[in-house]
N, C-alpha and C positions, 0 to 999 in steps of 0.2 A: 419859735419866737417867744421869748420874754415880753413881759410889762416893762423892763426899764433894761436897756444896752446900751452905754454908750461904750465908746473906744478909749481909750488913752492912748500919750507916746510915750515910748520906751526912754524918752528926754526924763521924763520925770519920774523913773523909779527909785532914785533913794529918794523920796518924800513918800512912798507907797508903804503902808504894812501889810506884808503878805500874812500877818494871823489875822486882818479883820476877816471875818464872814462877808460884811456889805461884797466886798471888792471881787472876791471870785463870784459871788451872785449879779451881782447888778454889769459886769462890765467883763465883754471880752480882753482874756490878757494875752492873746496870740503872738502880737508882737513884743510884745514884753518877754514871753520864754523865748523868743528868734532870738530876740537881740541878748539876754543870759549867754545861752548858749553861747553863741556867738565872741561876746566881749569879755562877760563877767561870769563865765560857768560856776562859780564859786563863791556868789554873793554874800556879803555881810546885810543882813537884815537890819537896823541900829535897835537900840531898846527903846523902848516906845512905852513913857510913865513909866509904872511899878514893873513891868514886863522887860525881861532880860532879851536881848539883842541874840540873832542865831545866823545859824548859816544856812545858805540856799544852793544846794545842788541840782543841776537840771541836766547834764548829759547824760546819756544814754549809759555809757560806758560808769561813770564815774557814781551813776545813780546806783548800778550792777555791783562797782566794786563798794561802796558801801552796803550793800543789801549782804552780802557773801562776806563780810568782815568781822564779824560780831565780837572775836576779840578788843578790835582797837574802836567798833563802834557799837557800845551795847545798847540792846533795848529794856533792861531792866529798870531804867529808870523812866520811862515811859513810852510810848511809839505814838504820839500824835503830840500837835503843839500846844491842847487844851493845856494837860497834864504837865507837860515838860515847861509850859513857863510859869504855870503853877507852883515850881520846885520838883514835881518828881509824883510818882504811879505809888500808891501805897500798896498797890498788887504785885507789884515786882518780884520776879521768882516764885511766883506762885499761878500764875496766870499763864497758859501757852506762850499768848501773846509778848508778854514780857518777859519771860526768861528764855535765857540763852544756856550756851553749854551742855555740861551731862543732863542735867534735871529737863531743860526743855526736851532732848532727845527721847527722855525715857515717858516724860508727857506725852507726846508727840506718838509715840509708840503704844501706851494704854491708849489712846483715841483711835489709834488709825484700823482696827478690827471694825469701827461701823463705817469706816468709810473709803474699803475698798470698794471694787467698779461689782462685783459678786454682792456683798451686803446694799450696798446702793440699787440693786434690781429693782426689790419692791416698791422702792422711793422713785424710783424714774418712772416706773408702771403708773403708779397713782399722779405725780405732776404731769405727763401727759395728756392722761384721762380729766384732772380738775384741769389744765389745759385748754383742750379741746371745748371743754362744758362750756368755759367762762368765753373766751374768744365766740363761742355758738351764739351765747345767750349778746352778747353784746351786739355782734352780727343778725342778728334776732331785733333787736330793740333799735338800731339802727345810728344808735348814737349814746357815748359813755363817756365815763371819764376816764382814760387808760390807765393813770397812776393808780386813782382808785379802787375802779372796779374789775380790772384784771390784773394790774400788777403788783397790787398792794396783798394779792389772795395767793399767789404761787408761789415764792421761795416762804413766806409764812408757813402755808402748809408741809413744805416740805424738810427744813430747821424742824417745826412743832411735830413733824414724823420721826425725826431724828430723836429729838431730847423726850417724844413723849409728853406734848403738852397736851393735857385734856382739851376736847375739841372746841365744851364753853367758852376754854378762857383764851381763844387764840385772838381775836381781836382787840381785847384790852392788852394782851403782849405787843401785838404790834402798834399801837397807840404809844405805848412807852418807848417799845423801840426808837420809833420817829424822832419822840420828846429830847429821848438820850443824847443822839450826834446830831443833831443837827434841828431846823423849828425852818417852820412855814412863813415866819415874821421874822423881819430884822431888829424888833427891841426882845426879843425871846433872851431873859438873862440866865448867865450861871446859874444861878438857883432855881431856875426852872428844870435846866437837866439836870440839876443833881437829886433832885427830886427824884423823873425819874427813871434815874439809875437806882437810886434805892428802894424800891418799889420793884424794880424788878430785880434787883437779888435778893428785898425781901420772898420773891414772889418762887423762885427758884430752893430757897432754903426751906419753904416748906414742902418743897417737892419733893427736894433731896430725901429730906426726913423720911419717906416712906419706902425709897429707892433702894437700900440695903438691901442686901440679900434677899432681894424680892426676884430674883431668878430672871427679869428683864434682860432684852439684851437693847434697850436705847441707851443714847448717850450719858446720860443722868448714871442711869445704872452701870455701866462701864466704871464711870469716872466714880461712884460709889464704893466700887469693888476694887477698884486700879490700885496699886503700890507703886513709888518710887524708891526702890533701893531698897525693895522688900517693906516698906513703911507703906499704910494707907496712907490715903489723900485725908487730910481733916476737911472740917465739913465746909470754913471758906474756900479752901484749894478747888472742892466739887461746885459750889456756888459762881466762884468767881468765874469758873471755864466754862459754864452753862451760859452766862453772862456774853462772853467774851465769843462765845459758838452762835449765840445766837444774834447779835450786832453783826456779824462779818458777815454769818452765811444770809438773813433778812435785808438787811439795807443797802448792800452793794447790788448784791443780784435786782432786786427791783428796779435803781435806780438804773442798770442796764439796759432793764428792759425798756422802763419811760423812755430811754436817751436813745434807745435804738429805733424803737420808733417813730421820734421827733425826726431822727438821721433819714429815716427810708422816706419821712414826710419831704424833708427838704433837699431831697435827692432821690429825684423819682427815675431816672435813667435805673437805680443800683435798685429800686423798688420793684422796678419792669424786670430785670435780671432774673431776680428771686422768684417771680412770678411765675415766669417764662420755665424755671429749670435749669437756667443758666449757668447757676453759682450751683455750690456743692453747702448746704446748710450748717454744715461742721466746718467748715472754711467761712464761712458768713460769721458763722457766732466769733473767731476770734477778731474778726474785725471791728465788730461793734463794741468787743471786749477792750479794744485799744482805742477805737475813736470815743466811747464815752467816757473811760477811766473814771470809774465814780471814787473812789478812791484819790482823791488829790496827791498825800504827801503821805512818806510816812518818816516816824522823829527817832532819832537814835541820841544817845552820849556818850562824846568822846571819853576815853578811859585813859589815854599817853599820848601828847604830845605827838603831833603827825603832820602829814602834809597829804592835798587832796589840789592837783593841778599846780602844783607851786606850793600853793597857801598855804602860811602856818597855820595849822590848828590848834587849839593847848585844850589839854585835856579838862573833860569840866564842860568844856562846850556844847551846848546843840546845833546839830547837824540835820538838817531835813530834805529830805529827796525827794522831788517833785516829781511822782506816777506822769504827770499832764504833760509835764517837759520833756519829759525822756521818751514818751509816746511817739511824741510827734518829730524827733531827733532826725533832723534831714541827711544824718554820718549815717543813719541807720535803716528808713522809710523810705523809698523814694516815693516821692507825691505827698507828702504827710499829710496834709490839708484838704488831700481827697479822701472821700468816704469810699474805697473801691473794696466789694465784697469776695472778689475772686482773690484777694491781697495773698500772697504765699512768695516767699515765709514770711511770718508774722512774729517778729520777738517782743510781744507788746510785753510790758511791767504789770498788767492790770493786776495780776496776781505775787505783787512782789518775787522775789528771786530767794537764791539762796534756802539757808536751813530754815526761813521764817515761810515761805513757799507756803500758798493760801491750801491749807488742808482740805476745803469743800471744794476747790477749784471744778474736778469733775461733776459736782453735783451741780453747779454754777453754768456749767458751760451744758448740761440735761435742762435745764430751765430755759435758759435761753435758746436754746435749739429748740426745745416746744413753742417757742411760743414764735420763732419766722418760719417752721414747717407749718400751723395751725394759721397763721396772715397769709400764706402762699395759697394754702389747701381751700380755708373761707370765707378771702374778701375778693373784690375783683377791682375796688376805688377806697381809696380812704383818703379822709382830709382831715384838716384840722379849724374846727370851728369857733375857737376862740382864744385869745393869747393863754398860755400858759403861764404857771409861775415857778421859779424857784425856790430852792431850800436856803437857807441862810448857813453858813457852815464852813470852816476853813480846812476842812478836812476829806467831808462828803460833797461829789459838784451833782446836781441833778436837777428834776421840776417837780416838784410838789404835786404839780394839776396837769392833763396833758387832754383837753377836750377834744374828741376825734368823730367823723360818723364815718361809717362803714358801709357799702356799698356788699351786697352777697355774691359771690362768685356762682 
């Protein structure tokens, strides 16, 4: 439960803008994706003031083929809609995230040494173990704040294992992070994350600086040492993928974790399940991975002239795929509205598709499997003891505060 839900009907979605934050915070929009799908799989969003007008994809299928199209729909010019109605990513091609093509691939390939399932061992060994501690200790105290005090401390630790962040500074990182994509308040402006975002690539470039040739094998130093096309990375290129590494692998995964325990709160049958040994916890984790989708949309630009269900697109345009819509795509889910954890197969989007395909994904899905084997292993009652709240964000969906007591198994 939220502080503030109400409903809307799908009668009134072109007066809606799907970039405010307010609107995916304060207000289920359930029927609002049925009825997309449904009537309008292809929506035109209108411009709204200074902000250019985009488009709104929500099938399953059409979410897939733009996710796997990068020709006709790049991410170079940014992949959220802060940015793209901004004008455009000035990291473009430089960034994982925003580049396409040879250069992403060959990106894509200096990272992926620390994050095969082999290099990831010792990162799954320690998010177990700090795991286990933080669920004990809560379990112990009998009452916490989940966002805060266990899930704000697990993918942090385990990103800050990757990149090598000194241990002082991992809290003031993930403060920032928060700040970045998304804020606790609905008047949190612009200029509060741009803050900081630069604060934390300030915070990263002094890292870097020491990372050369320092014989490391974390992310930092990788990406210090990396060549593309025989060329090093310069020192934005290592900044900005530090950046861009540690936003994805921090703020989604937590926000899973909140949302999956919010889920097993308000659905105690699939709670009793997990308990019991019913489900298979590797099969659970991608369920929650699909029923939370914290990840809301993600923003591409068109490059030529195309069509997407009919619709002309002209190129120049923004196109955004809605993770939430396509989740719950009834062509695809049967039940989508049920939280059922035995769910198989599972073709959720959580992790986008295609070549952009979320790089920590298995460390994502390590995280979240510690943490409903560790609720199986040492609760035996949990509630929720006082409204939660959400983030404000048209990008990232999740709660802020998630107040719980814990009952010892």
């Amino acid at each position: 439960m939220t502080e503030t839900t109400t409903r809307i009907s799908p009668a009134e979605l072109d007066r809606l803008n799907l970039a405010d934050p307010r609107l995916h915070a304060e207000t289920d929009l359930s029927e609002v994706w049925r009825q997309l799908r449904t009537d309008d799989p292809v929506h035109w969003n209108p411009a709204i003031g200074s902000a250019p007008g985009f488009w709104v994809v929500t099938t399953h299928a059409d979410v897939v083929e733009v996710y796997r199209d990068t020709t006709r729909f790049t991410s170079e010019n940014g992949n959220v809609l802060e940015t793209l109605l901004r004008g455009g990513d000035s990291a473009g091609g430089r960034m994982l995230a925003i580049t396409d093509g040879h250069r992403h691939a060959e990106l894509r390939r200096a990272l992926l040494p620390a994050f095969t399932v082999k290099a990831l061992e010792p990162v799954a060994r320690s998010v177990r173990r700090a795991t286990r501690d933080l669920i004990g200790r809560a379990v112990e105290a009998g009452t916490c704040d989940f966002a805060g005090d266990v899930a704000a401390r697990i993918p942090l630790g385990a990103i800050c294992d990757l990149l090598g962040v000194p241990e002082p500074d991992r809290m003031r990182v993930l403060a920032l992070t928060s700040s970045a994509l998304s804020s606790e308040h609905a008047d949190n402006t612009a200029g509060d994350s741009w803050i900081a975002k630069n604060e934390i690539l300030l915070y990263f470039a002094d890292l870097a600086r020491t990372r050369r040739d320092s014989g490391h094998f974390d992310v930092i130093s990788l990406l210090a040492a990396g060549k593309v096309d025989g060329a090093c990375l310069d020192e934005d290129e290592v900044i900005l993928n530090c950046y861009s590494l540690l936003l994805g692998g921090d703020e989604t995964t937590r926000l899973a974790m909140i949302g999956g325990v919010a889920a097993l709160l308000a659905h105690p049958d699939q709670w009793q399940a997990l308990q019991r040994g019913e489900v298979d916890v590797d099969v659970a984790v991608e369920e929650i991975l699909r029923w939370t989708t914290p990840g809301l949309h993600g923003g591409r630009t068109v490059t030529v002239d195309t069509k997407i269900e009919g619709r002309r697109i002209s190129a120049g345009d923004i196109v955004t795929v809605w993770n939430c819509s396509a989740n719950r795509d009834e062509r695809v889910f049967a039940r989508p509205d049920r939280l059922l954890l035995d769910r198989t197969p599972n073709r959720h989007l959580t992790f986008a598709h295609g070549p952009h395909f979320c790089l920590g994904a298995h460390l994502a899905r390590i995280e979240l499997g510690a943490v409903l084997a560790e609720l199986r292993d040492q609760v035996a009652e949990m509630a929720q003891t006082a409204p939660a709240r959400p983030i404000y964000s048209n990008f990232l969906r999740g709660l802020s505060t998630l107040p719980v007591a814990f009952t010892p198994r």
